[in-house]
MIKESE-964246 format. One record per atom (N, C-alpha, C): y, x, z; residue in one letter. Coordinates in steps of 0.02 Angstrom, whole numbers, plus 50000, padded with zeros to 5 digits. Atoms other than C-alpha are relative to their C-alpha. Layout:
# residues N
YXZA/...
***
This chain:
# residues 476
500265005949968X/492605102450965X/499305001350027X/500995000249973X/490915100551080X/499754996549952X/500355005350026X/489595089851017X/500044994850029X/499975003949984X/490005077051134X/500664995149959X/499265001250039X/491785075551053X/499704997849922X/500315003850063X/490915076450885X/499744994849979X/500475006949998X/489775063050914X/500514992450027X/499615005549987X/491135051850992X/500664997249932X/499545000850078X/492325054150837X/499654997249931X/500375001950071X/491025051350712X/499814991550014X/500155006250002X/490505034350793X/500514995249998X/499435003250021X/492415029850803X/500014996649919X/499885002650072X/492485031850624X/499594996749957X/500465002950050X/490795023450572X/500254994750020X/499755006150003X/491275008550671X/500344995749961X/499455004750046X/492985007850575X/499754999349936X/500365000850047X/492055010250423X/499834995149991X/500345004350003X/490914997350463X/500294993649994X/499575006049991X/492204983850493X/500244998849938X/499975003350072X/492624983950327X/499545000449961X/500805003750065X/491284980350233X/500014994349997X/499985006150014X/491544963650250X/500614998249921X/499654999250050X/492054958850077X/500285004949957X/500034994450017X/491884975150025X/500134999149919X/500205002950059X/491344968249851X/500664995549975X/499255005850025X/492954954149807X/500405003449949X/499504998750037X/493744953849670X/500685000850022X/499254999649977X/495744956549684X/500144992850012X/500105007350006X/495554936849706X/500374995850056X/499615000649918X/496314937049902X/500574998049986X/499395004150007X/497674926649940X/500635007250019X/499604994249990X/498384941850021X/499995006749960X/499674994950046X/499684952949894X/499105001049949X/500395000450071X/498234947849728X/500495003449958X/499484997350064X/499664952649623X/499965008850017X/499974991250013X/499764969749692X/499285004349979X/500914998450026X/497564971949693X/499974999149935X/500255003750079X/497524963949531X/500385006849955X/499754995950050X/498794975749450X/499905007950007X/500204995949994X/498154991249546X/499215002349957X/500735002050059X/496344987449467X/500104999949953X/499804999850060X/497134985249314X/499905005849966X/499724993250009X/497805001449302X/499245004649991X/500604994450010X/496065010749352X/499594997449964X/500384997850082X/495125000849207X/500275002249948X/499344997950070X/496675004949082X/499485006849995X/499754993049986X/496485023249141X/499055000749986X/500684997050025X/494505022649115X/499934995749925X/500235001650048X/494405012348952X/500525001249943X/499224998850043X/496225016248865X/500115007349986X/499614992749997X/496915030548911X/500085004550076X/500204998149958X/496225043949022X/500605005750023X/499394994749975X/497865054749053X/500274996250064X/499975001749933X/498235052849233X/500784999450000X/499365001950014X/500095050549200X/500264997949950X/500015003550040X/499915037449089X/499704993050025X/500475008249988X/499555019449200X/500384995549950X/499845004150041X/499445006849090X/500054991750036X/500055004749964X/499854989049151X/499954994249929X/500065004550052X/499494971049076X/500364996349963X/499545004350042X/500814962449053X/500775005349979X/499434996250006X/502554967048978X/499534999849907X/500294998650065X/501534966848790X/499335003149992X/500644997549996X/500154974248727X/500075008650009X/499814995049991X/499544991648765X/500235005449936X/500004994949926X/500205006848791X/500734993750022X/499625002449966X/501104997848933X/500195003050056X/499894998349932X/501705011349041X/500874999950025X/499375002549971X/503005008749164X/500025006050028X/500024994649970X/503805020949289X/499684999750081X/500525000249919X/502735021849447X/500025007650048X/500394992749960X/502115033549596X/499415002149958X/500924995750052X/500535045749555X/499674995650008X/500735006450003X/499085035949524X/499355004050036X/500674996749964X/497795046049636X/499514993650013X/500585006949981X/496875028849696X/499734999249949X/500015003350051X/496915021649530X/499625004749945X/500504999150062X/496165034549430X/499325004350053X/500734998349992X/494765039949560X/499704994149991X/500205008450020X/494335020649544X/499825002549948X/500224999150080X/494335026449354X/499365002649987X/500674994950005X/493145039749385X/499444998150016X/500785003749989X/491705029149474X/500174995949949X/500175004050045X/492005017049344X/499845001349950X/500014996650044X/491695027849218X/499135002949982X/500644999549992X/490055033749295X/499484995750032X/500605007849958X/489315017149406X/499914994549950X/499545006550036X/490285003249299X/500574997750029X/499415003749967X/491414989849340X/499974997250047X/500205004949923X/490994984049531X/500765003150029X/499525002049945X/492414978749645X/500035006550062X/500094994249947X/491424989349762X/500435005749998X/499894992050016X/491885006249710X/500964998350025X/499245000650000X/493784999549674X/500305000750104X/499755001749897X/494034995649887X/499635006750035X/500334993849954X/492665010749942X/500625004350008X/499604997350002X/493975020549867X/500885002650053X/499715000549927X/495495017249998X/499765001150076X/500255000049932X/494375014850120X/499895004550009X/500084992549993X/493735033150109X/500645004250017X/499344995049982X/495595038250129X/500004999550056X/499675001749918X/495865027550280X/499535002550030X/500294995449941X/494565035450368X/500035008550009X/499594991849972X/495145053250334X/500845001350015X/499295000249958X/496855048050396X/499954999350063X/500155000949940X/496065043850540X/499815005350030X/499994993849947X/495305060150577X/500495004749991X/499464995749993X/496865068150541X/500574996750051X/499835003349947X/497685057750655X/499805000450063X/500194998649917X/496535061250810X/499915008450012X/499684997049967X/496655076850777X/500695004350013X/499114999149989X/498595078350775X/500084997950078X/499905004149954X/498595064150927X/499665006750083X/500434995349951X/497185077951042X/500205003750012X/499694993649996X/498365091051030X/500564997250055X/499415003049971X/499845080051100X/499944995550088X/500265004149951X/498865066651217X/499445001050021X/500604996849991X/497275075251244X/499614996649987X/500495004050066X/495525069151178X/499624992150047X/500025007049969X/495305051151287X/500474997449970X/499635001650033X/496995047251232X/500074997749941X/499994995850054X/496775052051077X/499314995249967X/500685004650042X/494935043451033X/500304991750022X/499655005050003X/495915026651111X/500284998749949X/499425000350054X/497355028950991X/499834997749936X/500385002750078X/496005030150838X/499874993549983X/500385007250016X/495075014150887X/500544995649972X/499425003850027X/496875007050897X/500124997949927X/499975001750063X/497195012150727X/499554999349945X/500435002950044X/495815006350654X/499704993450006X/499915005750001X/495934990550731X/500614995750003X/499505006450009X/497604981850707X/500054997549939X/500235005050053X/497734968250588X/500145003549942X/499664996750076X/498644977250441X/499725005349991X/500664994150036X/497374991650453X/499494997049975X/500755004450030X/495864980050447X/500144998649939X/500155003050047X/496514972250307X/500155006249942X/499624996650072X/497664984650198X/499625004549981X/500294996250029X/496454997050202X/499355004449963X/500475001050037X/495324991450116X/500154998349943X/499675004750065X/496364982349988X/499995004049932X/500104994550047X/496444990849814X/500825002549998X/499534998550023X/498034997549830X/500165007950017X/499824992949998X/498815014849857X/500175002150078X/499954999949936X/499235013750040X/499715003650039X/500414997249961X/497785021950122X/500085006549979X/499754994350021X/498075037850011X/500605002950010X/499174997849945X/499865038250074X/500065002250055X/500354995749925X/499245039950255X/499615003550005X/500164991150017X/498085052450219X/500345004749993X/499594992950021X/499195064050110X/500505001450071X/499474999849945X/500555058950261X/499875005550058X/499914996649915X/499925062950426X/499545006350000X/500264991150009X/498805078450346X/500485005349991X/499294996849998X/500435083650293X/500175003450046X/499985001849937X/501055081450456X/499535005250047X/500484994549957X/499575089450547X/499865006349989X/500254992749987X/499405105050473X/500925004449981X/499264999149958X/501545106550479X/499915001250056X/499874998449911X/501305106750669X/499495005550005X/500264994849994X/499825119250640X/500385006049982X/499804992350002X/500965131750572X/500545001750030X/499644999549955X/502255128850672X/499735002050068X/500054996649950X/501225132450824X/499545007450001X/500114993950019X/500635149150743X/500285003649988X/499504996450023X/502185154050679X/500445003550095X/499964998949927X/502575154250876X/499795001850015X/500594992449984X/501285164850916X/500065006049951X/499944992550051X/501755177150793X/499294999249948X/500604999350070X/500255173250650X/500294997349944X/499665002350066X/500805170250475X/499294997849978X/500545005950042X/499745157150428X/500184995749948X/499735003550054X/500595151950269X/499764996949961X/500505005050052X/499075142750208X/499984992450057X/499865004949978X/499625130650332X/500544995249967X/499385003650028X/501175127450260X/500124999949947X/499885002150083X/500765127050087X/499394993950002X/500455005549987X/499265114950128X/500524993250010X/499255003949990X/500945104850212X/500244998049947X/499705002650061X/501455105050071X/500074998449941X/500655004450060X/500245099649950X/500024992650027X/500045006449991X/500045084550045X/500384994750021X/499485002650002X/501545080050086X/500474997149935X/499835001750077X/502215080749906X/499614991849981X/500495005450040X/500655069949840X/500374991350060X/499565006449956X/501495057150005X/500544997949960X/499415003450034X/503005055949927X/499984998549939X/500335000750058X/502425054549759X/499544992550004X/500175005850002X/501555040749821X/500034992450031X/499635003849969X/502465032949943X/500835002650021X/499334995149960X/504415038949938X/500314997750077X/499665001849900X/504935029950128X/499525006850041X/500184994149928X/503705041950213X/500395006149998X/500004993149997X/504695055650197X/500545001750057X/499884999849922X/505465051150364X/499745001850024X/500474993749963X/504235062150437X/500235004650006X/499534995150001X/505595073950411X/500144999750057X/499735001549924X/506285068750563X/499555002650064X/500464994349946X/504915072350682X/499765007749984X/500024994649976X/504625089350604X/500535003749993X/499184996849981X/506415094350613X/499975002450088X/499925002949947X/505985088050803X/499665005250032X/500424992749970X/504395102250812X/500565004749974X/499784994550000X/505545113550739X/500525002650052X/499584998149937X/506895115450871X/499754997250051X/500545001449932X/505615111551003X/499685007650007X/500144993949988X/504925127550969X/500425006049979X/499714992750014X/506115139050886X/500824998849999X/499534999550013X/507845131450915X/500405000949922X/499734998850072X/509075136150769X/499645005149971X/500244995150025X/507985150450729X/499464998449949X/500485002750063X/506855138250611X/500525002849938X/499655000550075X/508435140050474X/499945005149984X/500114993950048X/507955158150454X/499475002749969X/501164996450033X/506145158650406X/500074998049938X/500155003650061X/506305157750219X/499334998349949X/500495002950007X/504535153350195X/500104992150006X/499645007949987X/505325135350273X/500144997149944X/499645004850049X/506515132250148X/499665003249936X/500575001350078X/505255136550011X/499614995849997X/500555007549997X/504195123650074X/500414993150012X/499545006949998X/505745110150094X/500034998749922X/499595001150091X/506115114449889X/499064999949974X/500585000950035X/504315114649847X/499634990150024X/500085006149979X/503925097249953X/500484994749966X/499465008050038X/505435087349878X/499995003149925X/499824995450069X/505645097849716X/499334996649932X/500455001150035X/503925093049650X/499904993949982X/500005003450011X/503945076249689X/500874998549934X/499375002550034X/505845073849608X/499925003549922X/500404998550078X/504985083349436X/499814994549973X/500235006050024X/503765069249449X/500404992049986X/499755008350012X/504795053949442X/500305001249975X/499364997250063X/506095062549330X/499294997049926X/500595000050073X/504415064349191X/500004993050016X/500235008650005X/503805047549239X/500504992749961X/499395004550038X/505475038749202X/499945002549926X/500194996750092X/505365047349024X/499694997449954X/500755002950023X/503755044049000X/499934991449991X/500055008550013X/503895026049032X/500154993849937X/499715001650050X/503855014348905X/500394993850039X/499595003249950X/504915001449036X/500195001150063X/499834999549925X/505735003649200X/500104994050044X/500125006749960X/505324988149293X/500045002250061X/500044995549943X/504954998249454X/500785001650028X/499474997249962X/506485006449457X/500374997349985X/499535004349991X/507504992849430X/500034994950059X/500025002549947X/506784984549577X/500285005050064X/499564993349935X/507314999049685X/500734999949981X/499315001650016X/509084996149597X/500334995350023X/500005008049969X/509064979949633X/500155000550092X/500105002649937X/508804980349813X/500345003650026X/499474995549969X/509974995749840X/500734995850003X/499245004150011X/511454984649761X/500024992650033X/500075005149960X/510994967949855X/500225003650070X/499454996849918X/511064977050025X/499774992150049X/499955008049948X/510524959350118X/499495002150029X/500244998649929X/509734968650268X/500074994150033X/499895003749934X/510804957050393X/499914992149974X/499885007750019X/510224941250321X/499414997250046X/500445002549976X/509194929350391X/499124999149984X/500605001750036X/507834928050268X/499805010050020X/500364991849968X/507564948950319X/499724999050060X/500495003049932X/507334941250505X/499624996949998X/500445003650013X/506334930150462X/499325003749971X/500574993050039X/505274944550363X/499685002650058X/500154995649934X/505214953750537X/499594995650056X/500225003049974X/504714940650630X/499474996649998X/500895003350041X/503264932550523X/499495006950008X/500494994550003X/502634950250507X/499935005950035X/500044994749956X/502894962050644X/499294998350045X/500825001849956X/501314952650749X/499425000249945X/500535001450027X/500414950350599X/499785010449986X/500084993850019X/500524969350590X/499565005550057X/500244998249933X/500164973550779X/499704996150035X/500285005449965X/499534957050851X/500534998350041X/499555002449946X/500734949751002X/499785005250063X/500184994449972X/499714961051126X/500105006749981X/499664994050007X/499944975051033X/500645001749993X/499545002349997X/501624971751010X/500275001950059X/499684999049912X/501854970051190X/499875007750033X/500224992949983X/500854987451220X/500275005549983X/499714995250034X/501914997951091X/500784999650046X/499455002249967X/503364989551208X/500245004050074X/499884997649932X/502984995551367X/499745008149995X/499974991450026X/502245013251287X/500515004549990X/499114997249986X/503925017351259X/500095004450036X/499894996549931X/504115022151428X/499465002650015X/500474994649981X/502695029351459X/499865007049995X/500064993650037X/502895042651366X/499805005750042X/499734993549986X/502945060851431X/500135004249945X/499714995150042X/503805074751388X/499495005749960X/500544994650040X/502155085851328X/500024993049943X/500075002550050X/502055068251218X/500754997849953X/499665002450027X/503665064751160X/500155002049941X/500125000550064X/503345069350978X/499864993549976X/500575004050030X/502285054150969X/500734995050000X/499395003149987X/503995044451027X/500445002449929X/499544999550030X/505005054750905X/499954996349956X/500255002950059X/504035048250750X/499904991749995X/500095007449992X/503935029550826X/500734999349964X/499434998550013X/505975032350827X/500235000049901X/500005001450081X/505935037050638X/499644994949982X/500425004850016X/504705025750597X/500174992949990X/499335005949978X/505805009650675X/500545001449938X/499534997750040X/507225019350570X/499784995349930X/500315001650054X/506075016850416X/500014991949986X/500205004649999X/505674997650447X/500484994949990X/499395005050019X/507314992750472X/500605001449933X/499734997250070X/508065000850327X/499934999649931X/500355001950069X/506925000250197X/499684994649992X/500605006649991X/505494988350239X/500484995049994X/499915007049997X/506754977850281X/500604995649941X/499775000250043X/507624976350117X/499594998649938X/500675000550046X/505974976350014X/499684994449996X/500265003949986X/505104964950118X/499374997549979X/500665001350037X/503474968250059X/499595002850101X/500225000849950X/502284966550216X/499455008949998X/500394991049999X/500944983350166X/500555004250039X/499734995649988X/502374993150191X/500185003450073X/500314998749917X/502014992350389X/499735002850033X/500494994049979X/500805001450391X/500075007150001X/500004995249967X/501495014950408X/500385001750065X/499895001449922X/502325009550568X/499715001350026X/500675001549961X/500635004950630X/499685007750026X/500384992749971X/500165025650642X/500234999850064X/499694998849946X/501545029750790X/499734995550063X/500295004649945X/501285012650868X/499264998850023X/500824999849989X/499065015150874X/500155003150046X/500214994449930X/499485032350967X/500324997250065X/499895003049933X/500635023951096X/499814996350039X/500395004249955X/499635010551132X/499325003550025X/500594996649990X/498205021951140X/500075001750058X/499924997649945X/499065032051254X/499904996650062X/499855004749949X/499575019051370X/499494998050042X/500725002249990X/497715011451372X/499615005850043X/500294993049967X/497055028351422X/500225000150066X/499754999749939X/498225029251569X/499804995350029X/500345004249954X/497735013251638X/499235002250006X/500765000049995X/495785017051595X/500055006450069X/499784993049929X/496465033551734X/499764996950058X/500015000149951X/496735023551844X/499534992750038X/500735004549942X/495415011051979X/500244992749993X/499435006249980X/496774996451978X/500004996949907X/499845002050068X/496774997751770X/499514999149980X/500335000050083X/495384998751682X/499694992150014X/500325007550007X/494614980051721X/500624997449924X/499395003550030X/496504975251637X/500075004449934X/500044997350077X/496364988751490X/499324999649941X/500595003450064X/494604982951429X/500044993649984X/499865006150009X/495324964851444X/500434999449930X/499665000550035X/496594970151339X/499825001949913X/500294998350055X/495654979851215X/499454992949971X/500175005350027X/494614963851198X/500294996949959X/499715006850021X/495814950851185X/500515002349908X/500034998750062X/496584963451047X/499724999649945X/500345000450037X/495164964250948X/499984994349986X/500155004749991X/494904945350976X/500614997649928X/499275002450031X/496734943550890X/499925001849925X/500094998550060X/496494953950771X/499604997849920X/500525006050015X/495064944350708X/500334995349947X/499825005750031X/495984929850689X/500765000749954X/499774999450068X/497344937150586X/500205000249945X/500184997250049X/496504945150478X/499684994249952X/500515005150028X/495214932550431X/500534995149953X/499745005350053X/496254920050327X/500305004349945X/499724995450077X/497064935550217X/499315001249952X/500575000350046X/495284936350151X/499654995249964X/500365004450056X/495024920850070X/500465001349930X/500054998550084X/494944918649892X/500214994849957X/499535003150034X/496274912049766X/499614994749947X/500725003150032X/495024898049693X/500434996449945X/499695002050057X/496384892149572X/499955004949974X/500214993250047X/496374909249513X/499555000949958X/500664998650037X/494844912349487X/499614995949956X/500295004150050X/494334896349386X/500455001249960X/499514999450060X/495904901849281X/499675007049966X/500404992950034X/495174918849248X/499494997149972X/500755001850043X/493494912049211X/500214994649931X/500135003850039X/494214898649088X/500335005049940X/499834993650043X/495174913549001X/499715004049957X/500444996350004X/493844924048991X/499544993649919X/500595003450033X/492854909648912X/500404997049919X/499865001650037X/494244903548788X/500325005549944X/499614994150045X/494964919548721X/499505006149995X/500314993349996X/494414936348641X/500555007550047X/499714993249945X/494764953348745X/500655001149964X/499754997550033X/495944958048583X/500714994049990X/499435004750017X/497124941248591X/500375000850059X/499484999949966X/498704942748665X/500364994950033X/499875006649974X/499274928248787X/500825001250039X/499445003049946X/500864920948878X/499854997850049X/500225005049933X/500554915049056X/500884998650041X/499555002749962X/501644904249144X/500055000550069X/499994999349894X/501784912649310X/500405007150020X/499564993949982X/502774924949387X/499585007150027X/500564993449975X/501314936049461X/499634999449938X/500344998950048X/500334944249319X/499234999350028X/500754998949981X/498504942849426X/499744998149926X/500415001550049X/497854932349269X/500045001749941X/500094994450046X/498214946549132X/499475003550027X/500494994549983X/497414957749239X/499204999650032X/500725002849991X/495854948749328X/499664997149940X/500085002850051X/495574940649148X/499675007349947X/500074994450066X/495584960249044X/500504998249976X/499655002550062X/497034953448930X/500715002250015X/499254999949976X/498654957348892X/500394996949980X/499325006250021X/500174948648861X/500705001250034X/499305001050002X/501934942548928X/500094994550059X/500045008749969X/502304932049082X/500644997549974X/499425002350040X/503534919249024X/500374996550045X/499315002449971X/505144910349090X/500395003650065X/499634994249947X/505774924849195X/500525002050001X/499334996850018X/507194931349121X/500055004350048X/499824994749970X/507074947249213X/500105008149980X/499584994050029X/507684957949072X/500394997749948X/499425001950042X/509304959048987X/499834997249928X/500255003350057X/508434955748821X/499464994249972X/500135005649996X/507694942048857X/500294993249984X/499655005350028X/508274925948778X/500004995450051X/500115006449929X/508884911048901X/499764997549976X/500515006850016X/508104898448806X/499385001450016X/500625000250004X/506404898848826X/499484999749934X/500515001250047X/505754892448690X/500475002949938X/499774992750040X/506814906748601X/499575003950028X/500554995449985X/505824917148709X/499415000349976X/500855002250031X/504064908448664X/500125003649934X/499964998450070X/504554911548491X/500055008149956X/499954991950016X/504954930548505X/499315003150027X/500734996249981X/503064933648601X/499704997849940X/500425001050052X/502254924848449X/500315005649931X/499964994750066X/503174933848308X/499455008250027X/500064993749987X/502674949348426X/499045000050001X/500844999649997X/500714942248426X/499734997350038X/500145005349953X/500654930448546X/499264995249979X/500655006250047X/498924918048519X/500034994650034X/500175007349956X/498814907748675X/500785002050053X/499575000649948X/500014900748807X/499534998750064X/500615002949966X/499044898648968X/500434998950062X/499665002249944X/500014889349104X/499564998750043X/500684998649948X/499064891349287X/500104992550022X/500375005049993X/498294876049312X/500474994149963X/499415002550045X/499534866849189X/500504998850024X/498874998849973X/501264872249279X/500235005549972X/499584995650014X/502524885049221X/500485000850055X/499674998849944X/503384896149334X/500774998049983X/499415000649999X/505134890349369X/500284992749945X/499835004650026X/504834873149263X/499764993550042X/500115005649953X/505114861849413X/499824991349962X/500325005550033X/505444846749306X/499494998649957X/500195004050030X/504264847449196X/500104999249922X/499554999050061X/505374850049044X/499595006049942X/500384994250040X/504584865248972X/499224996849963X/500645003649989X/502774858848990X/499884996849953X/499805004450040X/503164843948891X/500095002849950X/499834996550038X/503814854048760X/499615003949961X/500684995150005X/502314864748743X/499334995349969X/500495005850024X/501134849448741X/499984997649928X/499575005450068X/502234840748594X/499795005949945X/499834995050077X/502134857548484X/499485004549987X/500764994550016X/500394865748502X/499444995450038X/500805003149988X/498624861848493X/499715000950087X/500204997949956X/497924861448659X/499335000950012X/500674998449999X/496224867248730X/499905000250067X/500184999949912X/495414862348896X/499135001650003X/500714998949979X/493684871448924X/499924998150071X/499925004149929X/493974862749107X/500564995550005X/499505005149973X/494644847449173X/500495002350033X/499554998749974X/496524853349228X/500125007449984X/499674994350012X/496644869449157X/499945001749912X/500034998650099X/497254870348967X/500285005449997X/499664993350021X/497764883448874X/500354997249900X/499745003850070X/498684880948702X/500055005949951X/499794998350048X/498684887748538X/500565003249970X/499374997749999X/500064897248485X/500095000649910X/500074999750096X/499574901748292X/499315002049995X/
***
């Protein structure tokens, strides 16, 4: 790179930097996916005040600890551990953390994109992806996401480096064990990306025809990329003292309700909130734009789509978009670039880059407020119980084990076989087990529409309101 290039990449990435800082500091408290922040945070104080073995996350609810389940690697979660270990306990550190990924996904991204769409293109593409809504927000969030696109598209980028060395005749096999370091730690921490297969299947008979299946350096790096990860989730299941995780992946294999409506409905609420409606429209008409020196960037949109409608859309968890959002940044990037070419475009591609940003904006902005029932439930928690008492909460998301410190049991779920239907068979099996308090969020219980439960609870334990509307009860 010149220094002009340098200097234009580095202010890309302070910008994106800069844009999140807003709320840098927040607890996991956001209306947007608290349950997943809350229980990611969890995990990296477990892992700094419990138990410092990095394949050992401990979570809050499900009993007291050790509470490990079977999960991806915890890379986020225990560098979180590690500043907390040496700063304290600030929020800060927990969100820097992601955010430091997402900006070295980004320069692995421009320069994968510079090679393909050259470097205008290419610094477009970045801004792109560091401004559509589900970047602004997700990657900052405390969750594992941003370390996924890192390990991914570094993966990814230095795959296509040894592929276009191996074509020149250089054995650069520290390309393709780098590949495949970071690729592993991808799937390990996100298993859908490993549709990336697809586009470099796409470099491989782009440049060498069938003559990729004889390089057995290749298929040492196919059995070392999947091989390592399929070790790890073998141990992890083992290791676990519950499989909650991978019963949700069970679950959603044997349902199968892709073609339902409530999946369209998934797609439709959250495909703009992911790209905006402009961008949306830009990844639309990029399409065609393509060329053939870029149609990599196409192949991986192709998989990518594959991915969204397959998995995402069976899951139906909205993060999981983001990794859409890579393919679709560079196309719109592209696109933008070409108009900025030409005398007739660029008035209409800085309009657009505006009115994007403008969108994006608005968003984003409402996923950042702050769960204010929550948080007076945490604080009355905090204030009525010790760190060491074990609680019941009446809610289906664990946030208030884990924003609270405490562990416990959420109750009326029945979402394991040994679970008693009654309920108040259930109540009765968390107290023998050490139960102290019941703490229903803001005095409801999940899944006790009438009312019935509640009642029940009132009639048979002491109650305690350190605030008007939020009790908590006695248990023994």
């Amino acid at each position: 790179m010149k220094k002009q290039e340098k200097i234009l990449l580095f202010f890309l990435l302070f910008i994106i930097a800069a844009v999140r800082l807003y709320h840098i500091g927040a607890p996991p408290l956001e209306i947007e996916e608290s349950w997943r922040q809350a229980d990611t945070e969890s995990m990296a104080w477990n892992f700094a005040n419990y138990d410092r073995n990095p394949f050992h996350p401990n979570l809050n609810y499900d009993g007291p600890l050790p509470n490990i389940p079977a999960l991806e690697i915890q890379v986020t979660t225990y560098v979180i551990s590690i500043l907390y270990r040496l700063f304290g306990h600030h929020y800060f550190f927990a969100r820097l953390v992601p955010l430091t990924f997402f900006i070295i996904s980004g320069l692995f991204l421009y320069l994968f994109a510079r090679n393909h769409m050259g470097k205008g293109a290419a610094a477009i593409g970045l801004a792109v992806y560091g401004l559509l809504p589900i970047n602004v927000y997700y990657s900052r969030a405390i969750m594992p996401e941003s370390a996924a696109l890192m390990f991914w598209i570094a993966g990814f980028y230095f795959f296509e480096k040894w592929v276009i060395h191996k074509k020149n005749c250089h054995q650069e096999k520290r390309y393709l064990i780098t590949s495949s370091i970071f690729l592993a730690f991808a799937i390990m921490t996100k298993p859908p990306v490993i549709v990336i297969a697809v586009p470099m299947l796409f470099l491989c008979f782009r440049h060498f025809k069938w003559g990729w299946a004889k390089f057995p350096e290749l298929w040492g790096y196919v059995l070392a990329t999947l091989g390592v990860p399929a070790v790890y989730y073998y141990l992890s299941g083992r290791i676990a003292e519950f499989k909650f995780t991978v019963g949700i992946t069970h679950s959603l294999i044997v349902q199968n309700d892709l073609f339902t409506l409530k999946t369209w409905q998934f797609f439709s609420d959250n495909i703009p909130r992911t790209l905006g409606l402009i961008g949306l429209l830009l990844v639309l008409i990029g399409v065609f734009s393509i060329t053939k020196k870029e149609i990599i960037i196409l192949v991986w949109f192709a998989a990518m789509l594959f991915e969204v409608i397959v998995f995402v859309g069976l899951i139906r968890s909205a993060y999981y978009l983001i990794f859409f959002a890579v393919p679709c940044s560079l196309l719109i990037g592209n696109l933008l670039y070409r108009m900025l070419s030409e005398p007739t475009g660029k008035i209409l591609a800085v309009l657009l880059i505006f009115v994007m940003t403008l969108e994006s904006l608005y968003q984003v902005k409402p996923m950042f407020k702050l769960n204010s029932v929550m948080q007076n439930q945490v604080e009355v928690v905090q204030r009525a119980t010790n760190p060491d008492d074990l609680l019941v909460v009446g809610a289906l998301e664990p946030c208030l084990l884990s924003l609270a410190d405490r562990r416990g049991w959420r109750y009326n779920l029945r979402i394991y076989e040994e679970t008693p239907v009654d309920p108040r068979q259930e109540l009765a099996g968390y107290i023998e087990k050490g139960a102290k308090y019941f703490v229903p969020i803001q005095g409801k219980i999940y899944g006790d529409e009438s009312g019935q439960l509640m009642r029940s609870i009132e009639e048979r334990y002491t109650k305690i309101e350190p605030v008007q509307g939020y009790p908590i009860f006695q248990l023994q």
